[in-house]
C-alpha positions in Angstrom: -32.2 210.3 23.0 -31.6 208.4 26.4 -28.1 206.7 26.5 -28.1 203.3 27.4 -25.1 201.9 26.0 -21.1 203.0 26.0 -21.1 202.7 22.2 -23.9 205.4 22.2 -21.9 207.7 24.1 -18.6 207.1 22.3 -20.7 207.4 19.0 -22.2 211.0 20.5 -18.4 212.0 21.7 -17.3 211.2 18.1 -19.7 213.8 16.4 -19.4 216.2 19.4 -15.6 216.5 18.8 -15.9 216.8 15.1 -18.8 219.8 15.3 -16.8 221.8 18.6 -13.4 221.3 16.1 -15.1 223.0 13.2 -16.8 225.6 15.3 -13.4 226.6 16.8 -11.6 226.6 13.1 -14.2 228.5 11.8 -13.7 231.2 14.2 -9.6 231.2 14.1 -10.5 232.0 10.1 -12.4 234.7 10.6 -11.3 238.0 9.5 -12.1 241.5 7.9 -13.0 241.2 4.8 -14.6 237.2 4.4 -18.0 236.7 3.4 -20.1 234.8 5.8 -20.0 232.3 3.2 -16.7 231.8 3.0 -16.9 231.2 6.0 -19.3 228.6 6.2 -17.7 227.0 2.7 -14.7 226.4 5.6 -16.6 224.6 7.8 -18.3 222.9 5.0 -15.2 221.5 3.9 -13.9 220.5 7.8 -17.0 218.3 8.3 -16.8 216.4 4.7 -13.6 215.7 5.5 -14.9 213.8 9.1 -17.9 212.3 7.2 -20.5 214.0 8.8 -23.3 215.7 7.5 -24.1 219.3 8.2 -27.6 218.6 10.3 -30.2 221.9 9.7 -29.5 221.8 6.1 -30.1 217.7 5.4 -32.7 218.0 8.2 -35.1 221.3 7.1 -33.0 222.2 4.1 -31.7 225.3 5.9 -29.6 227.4 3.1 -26.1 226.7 4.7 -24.0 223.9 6.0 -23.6 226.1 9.3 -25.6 229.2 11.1 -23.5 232.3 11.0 -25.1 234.7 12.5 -23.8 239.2 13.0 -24.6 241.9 15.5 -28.3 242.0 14.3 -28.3 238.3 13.6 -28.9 236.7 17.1 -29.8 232.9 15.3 -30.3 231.0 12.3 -28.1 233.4 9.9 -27.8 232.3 6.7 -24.4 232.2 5.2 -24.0 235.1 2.2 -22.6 238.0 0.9 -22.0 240.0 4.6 -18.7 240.9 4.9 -17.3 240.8 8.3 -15.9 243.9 9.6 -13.9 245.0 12.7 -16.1 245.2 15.7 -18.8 242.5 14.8 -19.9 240.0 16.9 -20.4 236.6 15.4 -22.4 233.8 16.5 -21.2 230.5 14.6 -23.7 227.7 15.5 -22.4 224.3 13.9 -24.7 220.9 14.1 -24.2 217.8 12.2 -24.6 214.0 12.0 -22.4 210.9 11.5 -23.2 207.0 12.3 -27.0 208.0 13.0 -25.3 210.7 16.1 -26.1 214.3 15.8 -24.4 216.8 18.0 -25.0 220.3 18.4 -23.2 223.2 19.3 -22.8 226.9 19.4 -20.5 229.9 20.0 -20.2 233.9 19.9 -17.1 235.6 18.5 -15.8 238.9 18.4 -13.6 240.5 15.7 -11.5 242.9 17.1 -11.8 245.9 18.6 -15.0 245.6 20.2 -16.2 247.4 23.2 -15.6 246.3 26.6 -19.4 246.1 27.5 -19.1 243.1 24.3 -16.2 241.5 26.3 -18.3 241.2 29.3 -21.6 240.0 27.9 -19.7 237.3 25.9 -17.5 236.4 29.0 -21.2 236.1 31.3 -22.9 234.3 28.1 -20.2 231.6 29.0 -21.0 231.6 32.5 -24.7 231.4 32.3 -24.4 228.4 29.8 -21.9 226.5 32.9 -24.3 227.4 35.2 -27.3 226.1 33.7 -25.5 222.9 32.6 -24.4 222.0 36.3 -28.0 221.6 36.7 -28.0 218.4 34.7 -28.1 215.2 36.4 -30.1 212.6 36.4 -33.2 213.2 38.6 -32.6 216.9 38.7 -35.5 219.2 37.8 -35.6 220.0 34.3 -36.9 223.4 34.9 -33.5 224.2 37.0 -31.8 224.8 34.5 -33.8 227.8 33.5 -34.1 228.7 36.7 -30.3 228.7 37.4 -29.6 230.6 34.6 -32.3 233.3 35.2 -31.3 233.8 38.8 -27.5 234.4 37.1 -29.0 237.0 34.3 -31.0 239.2 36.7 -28.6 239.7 39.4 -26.1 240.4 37.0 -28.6 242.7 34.9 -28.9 240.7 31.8 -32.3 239.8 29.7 -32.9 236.5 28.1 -34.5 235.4 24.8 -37.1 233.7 25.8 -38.1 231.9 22.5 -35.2 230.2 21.9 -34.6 227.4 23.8 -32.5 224.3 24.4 -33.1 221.1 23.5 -33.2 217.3 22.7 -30.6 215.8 20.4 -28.7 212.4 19.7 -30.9 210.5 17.0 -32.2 213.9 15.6 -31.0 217.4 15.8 -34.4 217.9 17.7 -36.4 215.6 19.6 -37.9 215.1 23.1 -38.0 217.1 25.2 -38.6 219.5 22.3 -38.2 222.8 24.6 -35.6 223.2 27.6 -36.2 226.6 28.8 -33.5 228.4 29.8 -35.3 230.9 31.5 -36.9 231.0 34.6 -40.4 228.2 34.9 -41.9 226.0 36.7 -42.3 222.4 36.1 -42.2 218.8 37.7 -40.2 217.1 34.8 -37.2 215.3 36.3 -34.1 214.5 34.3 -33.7 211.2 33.8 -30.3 209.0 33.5 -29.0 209.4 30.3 -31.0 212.5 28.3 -28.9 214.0 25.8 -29.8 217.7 25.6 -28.6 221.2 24.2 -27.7 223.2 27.2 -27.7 227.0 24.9 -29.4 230.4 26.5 -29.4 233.5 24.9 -28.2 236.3 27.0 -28.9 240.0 26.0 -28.7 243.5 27.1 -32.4 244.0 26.8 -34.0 241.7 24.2 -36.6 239.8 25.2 -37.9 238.2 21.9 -36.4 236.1 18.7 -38.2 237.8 15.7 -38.3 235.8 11.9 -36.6 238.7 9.3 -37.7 238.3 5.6 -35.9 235.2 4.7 -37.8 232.9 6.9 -35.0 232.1 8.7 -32.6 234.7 10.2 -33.6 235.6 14.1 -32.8 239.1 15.4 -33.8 240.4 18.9 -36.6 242.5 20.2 -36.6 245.0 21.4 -33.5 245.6 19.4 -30.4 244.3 22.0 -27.3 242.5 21.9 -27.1 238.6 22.5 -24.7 236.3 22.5 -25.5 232.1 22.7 -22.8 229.6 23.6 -24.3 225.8 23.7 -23.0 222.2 24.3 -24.6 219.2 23.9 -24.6 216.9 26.9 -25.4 214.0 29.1 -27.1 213.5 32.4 -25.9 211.1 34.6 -25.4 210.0 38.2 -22.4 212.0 38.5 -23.9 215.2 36.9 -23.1 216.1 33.4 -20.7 215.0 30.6 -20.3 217.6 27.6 -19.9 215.7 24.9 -18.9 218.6 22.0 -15.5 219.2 23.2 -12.5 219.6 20.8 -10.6 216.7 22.4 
């Protein structure tokens, strides 16, 4: 989606607050002993009551209103039975529509105690995902936001997933440009004024590769690694970027 209009972006805003909101309740209710669908049952209820409509499962009939994904799990996890246990980390990854706007966006958690090592790779996962969106702008080089965060993973020793990538959103959950690397490419693609994209790499301690488990869904890493993923959703403009999932 390309925003042309201020009633686009307020529309976008409006969905972006309602996903980040449900995201960050989801994670202040997690705790030993909850199923992951419990979990997502919460969320479920948080975006009914805001009208929207959870987005992977009305848009490819994903098994869940959200993706909760643990340890193993780097994407796509399908809400179940799992208990969550001291020590896990949790990726919650919450999309959804309302007034034709989807907005898209993602976070990892950890349930204490977790290793310090955890602390830190969650704490850079954040910083690689500011870094690669301060490349957005309009007329910026798409592929520098790959590159960005690639420089920021290898000096800092980090691998990342490289078949998992950010993306379009706004009328869809996923549309043009259909793949955002967030690794390091080349390409003569400018940004232009007004692209609404996912901003989300996935940083690891070694994995390289998103591999499809049994259920035709669930993503874990390979090699075998931890990853964490945080994501926004935002908007280029003159100016740089605007995030539009925010709390707010």
């Amino acid at each position: 989606m390309t925003i042309t209009h201020q009633d686009e972006l307020d529309g976008l805003k409006a969905i972006g607050g309602i996903v980040a909101r449900t995201m960050q309740a989801m994670a202040a209710a997690m705790e030993p002993g909850m199923t992951t669908r419990e979990l997502d049952t919460i969320g479920r209820a948080l975006l009914e009551r805001e009208g929207a409509v959870p987005a992977p499962e009305a848009s490819y009939g994903f098994p869940g209103a959200t993706c909760i994904s643990v340890n193993e799990e780097i994407a796509h996890g399908i809400p179940g039975e799992r208990v969550l246990k001291p020590g896990d980390l949790v990726n919650i990854d919450v999309s959804a529509s309302r007034s034709g706007y989807f907005a898209d966006t993602g976070a990892s958690f950890r349930i204490a105690p977790v290793c310090p090592s955890l602390d830190r790779l969650c704490r850079d996962g954040r910083r690689a995902m500011q870094i690669g969106i301060a490349q957005v702008g309009h007329g910026k080089p798409l592929a520098g936001i790959g590159n960005a965060i690639g420089r920021f993973a290898q000096a800092n020793g980090y691998t990342l997933i490289r078949n998992l990538a950010s993306h379009g959103v706004g009328r869809a959950l996923h549309e043009d440009p259909e793949e955002v690397p967030t690794w390091p490419t080349k390409g003569k693609r400018r940004i232009p004024r007004g692209l609404v994209l996912t901003v989300e790499p996935f940083l690891s301690k070694g994995g390289i590769w998103a591999e499809e488990g049994d259920d035709d869904w669930t993503l874990r890493s390979s090699p075998a690694a931890p990853v964490v993923q945080y994501e926004h959703t935002v908007v280029a403009t003159d100016r740089g970027p605007i995030i539009v999932t925010l709390p707010g």
